[in-house]
N, C-alpha and C positions, 0 to 999 in steps of 0.2 A: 436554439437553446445552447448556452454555453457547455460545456465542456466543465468546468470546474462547478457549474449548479448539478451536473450530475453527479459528481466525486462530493460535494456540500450533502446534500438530500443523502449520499451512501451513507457519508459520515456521522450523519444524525442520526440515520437508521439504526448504525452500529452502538451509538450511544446510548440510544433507548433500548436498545437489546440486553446491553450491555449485565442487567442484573436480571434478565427476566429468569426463566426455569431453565437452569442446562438441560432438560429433557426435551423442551419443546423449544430452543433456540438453538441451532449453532455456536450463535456469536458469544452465548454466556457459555456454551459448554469449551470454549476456545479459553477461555476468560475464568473459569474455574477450575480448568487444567496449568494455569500459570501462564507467564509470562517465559518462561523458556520453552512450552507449548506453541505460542502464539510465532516464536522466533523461529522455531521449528518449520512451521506450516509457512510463514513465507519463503523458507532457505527452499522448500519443497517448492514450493509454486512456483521460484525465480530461476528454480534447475528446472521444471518441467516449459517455460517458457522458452528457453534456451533450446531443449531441443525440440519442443514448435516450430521455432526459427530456421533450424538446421534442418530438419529431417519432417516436417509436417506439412499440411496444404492449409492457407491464410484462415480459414475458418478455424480450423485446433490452433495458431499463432493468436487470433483474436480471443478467443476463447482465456486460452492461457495467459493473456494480457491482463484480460478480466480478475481473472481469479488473483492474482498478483497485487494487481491494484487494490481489489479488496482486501487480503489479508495485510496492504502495507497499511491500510486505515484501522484494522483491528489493532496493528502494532503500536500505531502512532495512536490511537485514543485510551491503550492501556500505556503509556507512559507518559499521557496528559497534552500530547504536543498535536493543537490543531492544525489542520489542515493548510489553513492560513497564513500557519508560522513558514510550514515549508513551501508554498506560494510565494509569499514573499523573498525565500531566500533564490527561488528562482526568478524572481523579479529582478533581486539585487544584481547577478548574474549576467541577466539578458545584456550581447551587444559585446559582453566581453570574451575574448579566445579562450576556451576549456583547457589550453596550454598556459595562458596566462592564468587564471583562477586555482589551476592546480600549484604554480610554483607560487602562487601568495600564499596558498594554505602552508606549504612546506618553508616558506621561511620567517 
């Protein structure tokens, strides 16, 4: 199984969550808290991944991976941007130096 059918299947999950009852979803009560809510929880999950990395054993790094990735599809489905989009922009990407990509962006 691909890799991106599992991040697809999340992404629909979170979509059809998306209005259910904040009492009984997470994903709506993320979603009913706002948008600077939802920005929140990932700045959280992306600090807590970090010291997964530094200071944990590969089970709490995976873990923390997880949770990350999820909250970034919460993010990206409350400001309408699928999954797809940012897919392809790592498509567009592939093959070219990260040194290179970064000074196109900058000039």
């Amino acid at each position: 199984m691909a890799t991106s059918d599992t991040l697809q299947r999340l992404e629909a999950t979170i979509a059809a969550r998306r209005n259910a009852d904040p009492d009984n979803s997470y994903v709506a009560k993320l979603h009913a808290r706002g948008l600077n809510k939802i920005a929140q929880k990932l700045g959280e999950e992306a600090t807590e991944t970090v010291i997964a990395a530094l200071a944990e054993d590969r089970a709490a790094l995976v873990g923390e991976a997880a949770d990350l990735l999820f909250h970034l599809l919460v993010l990206l489905g409350a400001k309408d941007i699928p999954l797809t989009d940012v897919l392809a922009e790592l498509d567009r990407r592939e093959g070219v130096s990260g040194i290179a990509e970064k000074a196109a962006r900058n000039s």
